[in-house]
Steps between C-alpha positions, in 0.01 A plus 500: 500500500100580429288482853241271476207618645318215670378390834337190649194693511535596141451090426263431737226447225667216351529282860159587483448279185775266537331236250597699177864644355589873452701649246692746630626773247772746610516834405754775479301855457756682292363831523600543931801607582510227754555116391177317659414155385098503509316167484215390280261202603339264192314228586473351112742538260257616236514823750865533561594449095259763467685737754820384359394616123395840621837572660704416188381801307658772404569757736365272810618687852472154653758208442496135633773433695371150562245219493452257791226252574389419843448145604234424743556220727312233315727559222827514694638311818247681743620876505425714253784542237630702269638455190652748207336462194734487182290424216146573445358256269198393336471092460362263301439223777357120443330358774264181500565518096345871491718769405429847675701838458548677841738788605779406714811584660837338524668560834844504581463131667418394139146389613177678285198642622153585364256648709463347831674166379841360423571393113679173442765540239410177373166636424611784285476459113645814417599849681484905368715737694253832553744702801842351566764598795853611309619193686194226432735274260800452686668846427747587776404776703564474854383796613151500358486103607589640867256792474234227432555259781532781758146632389353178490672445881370812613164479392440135640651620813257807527169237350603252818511808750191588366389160565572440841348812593170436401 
């Protein structure tokens, strides 16, 4: 299994702005002989779909091995969370009869996110896939679906240790 190289330390930055999310992209750097997992921060999506389209060319010596977003605790039951990401969308969202495209991401809890704010499904008109997990629509794969909770455990383990030492 890949070492993920990470330390409370390493997140400190985001307990320092706990009011916004974090994508988290994980990446596999194929050309060591070693298998580290490296972590990449995005605060918009804009940025991370950006970062995400210049890893799927050709000959790329990086690979994603993962996409999580981190909760702050206004947006989750008081800790910070983390969530995999399984489906990077963008939306067509109706709210107060105005309709608004937005990027955001499907978790593996089923609830969307946008930048800094949760999505109700009831509010979305209509939904384009632009980076999808092999197991975002309910393919079995327990393996990667076990690979993506642990990361997501880890990591909100490490952000609340980085918390409470502040």
């Amino acid at each position: 299994m890949p070492t993920l190289r990470v330390n409370p330390e390493s997140l400190s930055h985001l307990v320092d702005d706990s009011a916004s999310t974090t994508l988290i992209i994980c990446v596999l750097d194929l050309r060591e002989t070693e298998d580290f997992i490296d972590l990449e921060f995005f605060k918009t999506g804009q940025n991370a779909l950006d970062y995400l389209h210049k890893l799927d060319r050709p000959n790329a010596s990086l690979a994603v091995v993962g996409v999580q977003l981190v909760l702050p605790p206004r947006l989750s039951s008081r800790r910070w969370k983390v969530e995999p990401v399984l489906d990077f969308t963008k939306l067509v969202v109706e709210k107060s009869n105005k309709k608004t495209e937005c990027y955001a991401y499907r978790l593996a809890s089923g609830r969307y996110f946008a930048d800094n704010e949760e999505i109700s499904i009831k509010n979305i008109r209509s939904s384009k896939s632009l980076y999808q997990a092999s197991n975002a629509d309910n393919q079995d794969d327990p393996e990667l679906g076990a690979y993506q909770s642990w990361m997501a455990e880890l990591l909100a383990k490490l952000l609340c240790e980085a918390e409470d030492t502040k």
